[in-house]
C-alpha positions in Angstrom: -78.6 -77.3 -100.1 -78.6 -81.1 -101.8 -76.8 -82.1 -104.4 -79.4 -82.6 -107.7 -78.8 -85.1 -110.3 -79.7 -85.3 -113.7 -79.4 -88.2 -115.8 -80.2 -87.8 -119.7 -80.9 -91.8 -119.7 -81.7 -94.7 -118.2 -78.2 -96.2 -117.9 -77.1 -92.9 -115.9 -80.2 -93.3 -114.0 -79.2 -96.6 -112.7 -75.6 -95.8 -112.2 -76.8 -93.0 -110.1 -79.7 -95.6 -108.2 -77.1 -97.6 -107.5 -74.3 -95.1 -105.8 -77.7 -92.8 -104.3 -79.2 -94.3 -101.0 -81.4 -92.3 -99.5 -81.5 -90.4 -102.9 -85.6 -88.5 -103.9 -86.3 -89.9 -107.1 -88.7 -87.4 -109.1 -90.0 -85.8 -112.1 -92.0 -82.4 -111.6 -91.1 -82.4 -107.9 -94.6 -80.7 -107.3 -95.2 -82.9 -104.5 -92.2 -83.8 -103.3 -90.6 -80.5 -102.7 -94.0 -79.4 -101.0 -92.9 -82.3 -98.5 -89.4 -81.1 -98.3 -90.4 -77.6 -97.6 -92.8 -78.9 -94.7 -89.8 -81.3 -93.3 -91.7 -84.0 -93.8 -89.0 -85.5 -95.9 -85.3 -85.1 -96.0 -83.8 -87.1 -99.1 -79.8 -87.0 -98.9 -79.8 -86.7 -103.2 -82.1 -85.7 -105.3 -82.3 -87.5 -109.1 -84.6 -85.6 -111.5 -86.0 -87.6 -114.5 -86.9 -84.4 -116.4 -84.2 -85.2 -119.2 -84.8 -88.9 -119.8 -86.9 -88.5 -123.2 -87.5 -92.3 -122.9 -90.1 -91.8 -120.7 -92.0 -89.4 -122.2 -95.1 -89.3 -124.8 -97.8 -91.0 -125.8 -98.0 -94.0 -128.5 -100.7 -96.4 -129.8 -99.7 -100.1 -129.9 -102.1 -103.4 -130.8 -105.4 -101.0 -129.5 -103.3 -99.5 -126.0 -101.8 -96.4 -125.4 -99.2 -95.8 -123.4 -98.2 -92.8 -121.7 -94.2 -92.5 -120.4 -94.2 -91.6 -116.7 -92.8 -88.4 -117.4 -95.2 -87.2 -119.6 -96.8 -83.8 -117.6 -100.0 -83.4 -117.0 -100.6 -80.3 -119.9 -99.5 -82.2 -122.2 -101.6 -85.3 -121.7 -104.6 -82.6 -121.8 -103.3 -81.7 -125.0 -102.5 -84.3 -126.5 -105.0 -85.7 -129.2 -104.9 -89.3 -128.8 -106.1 -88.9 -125.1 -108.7 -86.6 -125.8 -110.4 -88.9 -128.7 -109.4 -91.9 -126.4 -109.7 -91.5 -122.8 -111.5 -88.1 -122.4 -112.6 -89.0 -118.8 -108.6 -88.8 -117.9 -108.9 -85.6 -119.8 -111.8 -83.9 -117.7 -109.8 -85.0 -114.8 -106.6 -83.5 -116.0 -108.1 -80.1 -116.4 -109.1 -79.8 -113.0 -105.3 -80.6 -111.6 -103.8 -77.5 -109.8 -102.8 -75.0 -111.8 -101.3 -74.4 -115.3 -98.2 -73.8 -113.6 -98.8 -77.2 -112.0 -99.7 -79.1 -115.0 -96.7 -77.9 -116.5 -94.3 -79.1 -114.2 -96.3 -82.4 -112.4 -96.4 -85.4 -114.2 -98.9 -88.5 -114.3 -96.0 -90.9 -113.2 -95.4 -88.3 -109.8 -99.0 -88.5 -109.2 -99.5 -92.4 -109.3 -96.5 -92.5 -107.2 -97.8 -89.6 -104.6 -100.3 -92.4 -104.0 -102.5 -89.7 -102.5 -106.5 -91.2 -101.9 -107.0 -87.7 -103.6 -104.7 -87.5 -106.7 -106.6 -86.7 -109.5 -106.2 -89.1 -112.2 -106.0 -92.1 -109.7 -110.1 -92.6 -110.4 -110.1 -92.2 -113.9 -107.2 -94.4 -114.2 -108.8 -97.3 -112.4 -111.9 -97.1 -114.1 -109.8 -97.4 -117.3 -108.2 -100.6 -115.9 -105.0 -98.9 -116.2 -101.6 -100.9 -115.6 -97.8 -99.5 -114.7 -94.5 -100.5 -115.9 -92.1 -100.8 -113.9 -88.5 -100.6 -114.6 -84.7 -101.5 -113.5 -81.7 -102.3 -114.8 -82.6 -105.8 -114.8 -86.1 -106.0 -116.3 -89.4 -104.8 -116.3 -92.5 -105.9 -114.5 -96.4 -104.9 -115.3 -99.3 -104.9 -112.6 -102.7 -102.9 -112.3 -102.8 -99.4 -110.5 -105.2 -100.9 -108.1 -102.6 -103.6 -106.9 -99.7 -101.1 -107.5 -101.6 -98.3 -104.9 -101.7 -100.3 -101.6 -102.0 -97.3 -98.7 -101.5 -93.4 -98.4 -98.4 -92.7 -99.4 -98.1 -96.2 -99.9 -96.8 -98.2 -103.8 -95.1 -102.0 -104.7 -92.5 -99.7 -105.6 -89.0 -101.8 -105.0 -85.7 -100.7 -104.4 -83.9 -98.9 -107.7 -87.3 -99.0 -109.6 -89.2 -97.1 -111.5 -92.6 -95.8 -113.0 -92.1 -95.7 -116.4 -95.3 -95.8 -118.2 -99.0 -96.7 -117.9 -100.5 -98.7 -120.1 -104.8 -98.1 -121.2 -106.0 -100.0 -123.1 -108.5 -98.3 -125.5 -112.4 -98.5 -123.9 -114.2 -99.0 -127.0 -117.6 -99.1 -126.8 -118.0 -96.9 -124.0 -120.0 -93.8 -124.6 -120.5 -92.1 -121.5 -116.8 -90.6 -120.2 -117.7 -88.7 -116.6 -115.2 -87.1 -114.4 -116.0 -84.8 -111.1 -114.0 -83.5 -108.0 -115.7 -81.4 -105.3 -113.4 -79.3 -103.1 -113.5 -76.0 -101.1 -113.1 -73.9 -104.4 -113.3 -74.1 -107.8 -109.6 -74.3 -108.5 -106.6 -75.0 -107.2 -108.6 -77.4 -104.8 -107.3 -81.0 -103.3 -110.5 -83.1 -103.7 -113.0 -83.4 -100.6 -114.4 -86.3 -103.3 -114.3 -87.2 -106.9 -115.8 -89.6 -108.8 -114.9 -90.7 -112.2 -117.7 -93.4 -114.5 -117.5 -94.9 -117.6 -120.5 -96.7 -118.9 -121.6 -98.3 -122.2 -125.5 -97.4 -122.9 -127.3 -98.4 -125.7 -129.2 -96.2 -127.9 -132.0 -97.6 -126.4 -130.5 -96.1 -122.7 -129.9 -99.6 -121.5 -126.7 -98.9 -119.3 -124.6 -102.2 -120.5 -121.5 -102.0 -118.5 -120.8 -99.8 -115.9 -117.4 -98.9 -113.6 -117.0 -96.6 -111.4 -114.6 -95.3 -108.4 -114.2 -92.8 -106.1 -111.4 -90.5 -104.4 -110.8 -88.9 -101.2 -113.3 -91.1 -99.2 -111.1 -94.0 -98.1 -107.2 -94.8 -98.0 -107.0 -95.5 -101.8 -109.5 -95.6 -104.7 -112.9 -96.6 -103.7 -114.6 -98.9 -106.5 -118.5 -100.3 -105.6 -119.1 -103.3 -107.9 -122.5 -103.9 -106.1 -123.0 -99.9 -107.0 -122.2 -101.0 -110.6 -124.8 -103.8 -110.7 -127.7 -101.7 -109.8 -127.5 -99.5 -112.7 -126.3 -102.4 -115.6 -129.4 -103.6 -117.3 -131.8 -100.4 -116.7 -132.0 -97.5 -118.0 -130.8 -94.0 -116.1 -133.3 -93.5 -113.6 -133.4 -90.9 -110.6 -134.7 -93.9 -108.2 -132.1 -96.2 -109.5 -129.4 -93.9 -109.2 -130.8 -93.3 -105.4 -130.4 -97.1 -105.3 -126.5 -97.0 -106.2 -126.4 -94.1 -104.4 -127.3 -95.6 -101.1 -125.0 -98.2 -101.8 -122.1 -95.9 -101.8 -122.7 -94.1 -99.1 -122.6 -97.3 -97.0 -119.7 -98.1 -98.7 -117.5 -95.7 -98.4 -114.4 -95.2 -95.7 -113.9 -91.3 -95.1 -111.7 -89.4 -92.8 -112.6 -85.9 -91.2 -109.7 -83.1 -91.6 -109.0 -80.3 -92.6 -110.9 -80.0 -95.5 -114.1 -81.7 -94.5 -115.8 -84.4 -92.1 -116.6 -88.5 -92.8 -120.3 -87.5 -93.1 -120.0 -84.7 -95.7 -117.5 -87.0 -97.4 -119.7 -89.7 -97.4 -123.2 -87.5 -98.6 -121.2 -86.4 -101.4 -120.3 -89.6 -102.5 -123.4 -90.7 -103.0 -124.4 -87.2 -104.8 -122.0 -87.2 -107.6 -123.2 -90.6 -108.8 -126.5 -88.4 -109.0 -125.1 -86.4 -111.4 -125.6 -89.4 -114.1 -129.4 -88.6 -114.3 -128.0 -86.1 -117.1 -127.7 -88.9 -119.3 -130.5 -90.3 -121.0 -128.9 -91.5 -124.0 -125.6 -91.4 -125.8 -126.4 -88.2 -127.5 -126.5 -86.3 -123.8 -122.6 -87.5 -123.7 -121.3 -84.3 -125.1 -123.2 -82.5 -123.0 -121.8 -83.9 -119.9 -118.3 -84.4 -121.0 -117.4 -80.9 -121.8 -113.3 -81.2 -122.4 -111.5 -78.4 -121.1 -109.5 -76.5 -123.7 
């Protein structure tokens, strides 16, 4: 048994960082205790940030949202300003474990997991999201891209904290797309996923285009030259071939468990296929069915 402490604010939190070496800290504890259980960690204290209401919800400020670290993942897919705003977090969101899961894990333990397959990681880069990062002593801002540096692997320092990401809102952007392929339907850790946002005009004309891609290196994979085939043209099978071959040179997959580097890396290049279902900003609805 280890001692479990929870703080109902920031100032016990930090009292407790400071007095805590070698102390777990966590939220939903759906990775961590999955670690635990498999030995592959052994924290002397555990400090659960489950009561801090100061880093939960979502709020709208000067055209961002920002969502407190502990916010869990069913309420995020609930939650009506991220639906409207940022429906390819959404789409990823419903496709998370379980509903037990995304009642317990939050976004904050899944940025931190730092997994190459966590399941908002691609979304969230495409969205150009940032984290804030908190001790007694300040705060500090810095993109997920630069925060993520390796499996397992954050710029998280010593007594510091996730405490929000910030998004700012993607206006303009029509086409929301987020896919995971794994060995079932649910309940799966990605083989690949692959999250898009794109601006098209209503003459087709993809305007702007980003993409990423998880599971197929050590963090989130993004192909700007990928991106630059498709801006300026309109969706086209042969284009998308094009960006597709791109990828697939691109990408830096592992074999395990779950599936080989050259499965990883055909699929890559397939689910960027899966843009030939837009045509023009009507088709969006169609391919980005919210779950409920």
């Amino acid at each position: 048994m280890r001692n479990v402490l929870l703080p109902r604010s920031l100032s016990e939190l930090w009292d407790h960082l400071r007095a805590g070496s070698g102390a777990a800290v966590y939220a939903g504890g759906t990775d961590l205790l999955v670690k635990m259980r498999g030995g592959l960690v052994i924290p002397s204290l555990l400090i659960c940030l489950e009561r801090i209401e100061e880093l939960k919800g979502v709020s709208e400020d000067l055209g961002a949202i920002r969502i407190g670290a502990g916010t869990t993942h069913a309420e995020l897919l609930a939650h009506p300003v991220i639906r409207a705003h940022l429906p390819v977090l959404a789409s990823a969101l419903g496709t998370l474990g379980s509903p037990p899961i995304r009642n317990m894990g939050t976004i904050g333990g899944n940025i931190c997991t730092a997994s190459p397959a966590g399941d908002t990681l691609p979304p969230l880069h495409v969205l150009n999201a940032e984290v804030e990062l908190l001790t007694k002593s300040g705060v500090r801002r810095m993109s997920v891209k630069d925060f993520i540096t390796g499996p397992g692997k954050t710029c998280l320092q010593e007594e510091e904290i996730l405490s929000a990401v910030w998004i700012g809102k993607p206006e303009g952007h029509n086409v929301h797309h987020f896919e995971k392929v794994g060995q079932r339907n649910a309940l799966a850790c990605a083989i690949a996923s692959f999250a898009a946002l794109l601006r098209i005009s209503a003459e087709g004309i993809v305007e702007k285009a980003s993409m990423a891609w998880g599971s197929v290196a050590p963090t989130i994979l993004t192909c700007p030259e990928a991106e630059k085939t498709l801006v300026g043209e309109r969706i086209s099978l042969k284009r998308l071939r094009e960006a597709a071959a791109i990828v697939r040179n691109t990408v830096r997959p592992i074999s395990d468990v779950r599936a080989d580097a050259d499965y990883r890396r055909n699929v890559s290049g397939n689910l960027l296929l899966r843009l030939m279902e837009v045509q023009t900003p009507d088709d969006c609805a169609r391919l980005n069915q919210l779950p409920a």
